[in-house]
N, C-alpha and C positions, 0 to 999 in steps of 0.2 A: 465259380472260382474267378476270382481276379482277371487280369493279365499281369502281369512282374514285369515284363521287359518287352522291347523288341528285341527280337531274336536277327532279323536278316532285313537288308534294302535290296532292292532290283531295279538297275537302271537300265534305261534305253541309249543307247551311245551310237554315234557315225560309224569311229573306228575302233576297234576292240585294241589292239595292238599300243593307240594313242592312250585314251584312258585307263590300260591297265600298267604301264608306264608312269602316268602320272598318279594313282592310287599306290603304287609301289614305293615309286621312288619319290615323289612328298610327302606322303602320308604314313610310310611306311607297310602297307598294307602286303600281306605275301599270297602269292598265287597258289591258291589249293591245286586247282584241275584249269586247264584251257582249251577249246574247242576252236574250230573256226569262227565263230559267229557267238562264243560264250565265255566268260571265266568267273570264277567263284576265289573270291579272297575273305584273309580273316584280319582282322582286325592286329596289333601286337596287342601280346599279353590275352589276346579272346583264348576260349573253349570252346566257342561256337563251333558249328561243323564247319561255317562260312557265316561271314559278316556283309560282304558285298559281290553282287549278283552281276555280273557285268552281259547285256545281251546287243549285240552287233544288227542294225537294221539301214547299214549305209549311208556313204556320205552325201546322198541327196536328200536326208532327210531333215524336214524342217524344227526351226528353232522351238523350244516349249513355250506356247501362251498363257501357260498355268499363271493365273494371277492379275494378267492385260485381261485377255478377255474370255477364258476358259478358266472353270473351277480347275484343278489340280494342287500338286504336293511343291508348298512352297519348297522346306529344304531339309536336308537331315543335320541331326547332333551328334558331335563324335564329342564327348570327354576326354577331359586331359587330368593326370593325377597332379602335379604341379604347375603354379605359373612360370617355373621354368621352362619346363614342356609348351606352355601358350608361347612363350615368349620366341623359342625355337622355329614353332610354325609359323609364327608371326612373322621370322627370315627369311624362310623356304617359302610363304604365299608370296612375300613382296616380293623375292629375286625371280618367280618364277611368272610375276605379273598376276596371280589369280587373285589374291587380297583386295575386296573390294570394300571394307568398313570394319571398324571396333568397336562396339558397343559395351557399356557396362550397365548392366540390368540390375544394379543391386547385389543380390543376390548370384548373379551367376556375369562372368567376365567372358565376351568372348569374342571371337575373332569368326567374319564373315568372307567365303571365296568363291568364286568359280572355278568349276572343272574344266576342262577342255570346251564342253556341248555347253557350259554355259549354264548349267544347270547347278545350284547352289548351296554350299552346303557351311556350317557352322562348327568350328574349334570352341570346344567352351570349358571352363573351370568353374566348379562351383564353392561358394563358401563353406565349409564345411558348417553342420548344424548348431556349433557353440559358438558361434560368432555370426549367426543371421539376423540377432538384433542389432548389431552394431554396422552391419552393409544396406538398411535402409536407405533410399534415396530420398532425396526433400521430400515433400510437401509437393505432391500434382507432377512429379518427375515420374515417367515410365521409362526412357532412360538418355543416358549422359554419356559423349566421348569417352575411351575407354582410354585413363592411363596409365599402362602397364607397368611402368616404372612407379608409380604412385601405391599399385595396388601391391608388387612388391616388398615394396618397404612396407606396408599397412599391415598386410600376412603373413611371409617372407619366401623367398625364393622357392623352397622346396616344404612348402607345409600341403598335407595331401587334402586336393579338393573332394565336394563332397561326402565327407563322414558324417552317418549319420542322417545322411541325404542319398545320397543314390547308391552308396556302402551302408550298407549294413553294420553295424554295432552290436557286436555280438559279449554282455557281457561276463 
């Protein structure tokens, strides 16, 4: 059988209290269960039991080299149902300083941050699947500044990303 989805992420954090604050209150994410040294949140709008795993191992602990000079997990993908919703987070990284790039892939729009530890994760919209031929990038483009005001007007504010793509089409 397949895999279908990720189901849950588990991160490593200094301080539990700091990053579940900030998964909360920018991300919106809601606190199932929290321990001293643990909390389990879910995404909005999830069924999951839990979408993010939060484990406490102190504030001595050093920064991630995933990528410099150790194999590890670049970053995770959170989808967004409209560029309204990108464009939202797009407020909340920048007022809060996390927003570190914008990318447009084509086919998928999305917004790059850091959490608290530093550790990296992706806002993204995707095209929905009846308009993936027309979100090509040139010729030898992998990808291009991301203009969200541009890609607005292109789709429109609240058309749901995607369908047919990572929703299902049920017809």
């Amino acid at each position: 059988m397949p895999v279908t989805r990720l189901n849950h992420a588990v991160l490593f954090v200094r301080e539990l209290d700091r990053s579940v604050a900030f998964y909360r209150d920018l991300l919106g994410f809601e606190v199932l269960t929290q321990a001293p040294n643990a909390a389990f949140l879910r995404a909005p709008g999830s069924t999951n039991d839990h979408d993010l795993g939060l484990f406490a191992i102190g504030s001595q602990a050093g920064s991630s080299e995933a990528g410099r000079s150790r194999v590890g997990l670049y970053h995770l993908a959170w989808e967004v149902d409209t560029l309204t919703e990108l464009a939202r987070f797009e407020e909340i990284l920048k007022t809060h300083g996390a927003l570190v790039g914008a990318s447009d892939h084509g086919t998928t729009k999305a917004l790059y941050a850091h959490d608290p530890d530093g550790l990296e994760f992706e806002m993204s919209w995707l095209v929905p699947a009846d308009r993936v031929g027309d979100a090509q990038l040139p010729e030898g483009s992998f990808t291009l500044p991301l203009d969200l005001t541009k890609e607005i007007e292109r789709y429109g504010a609240d058309t749901r990303g995607g369908v047919g793509i990572s929703h299902v089409v049920v017809p």
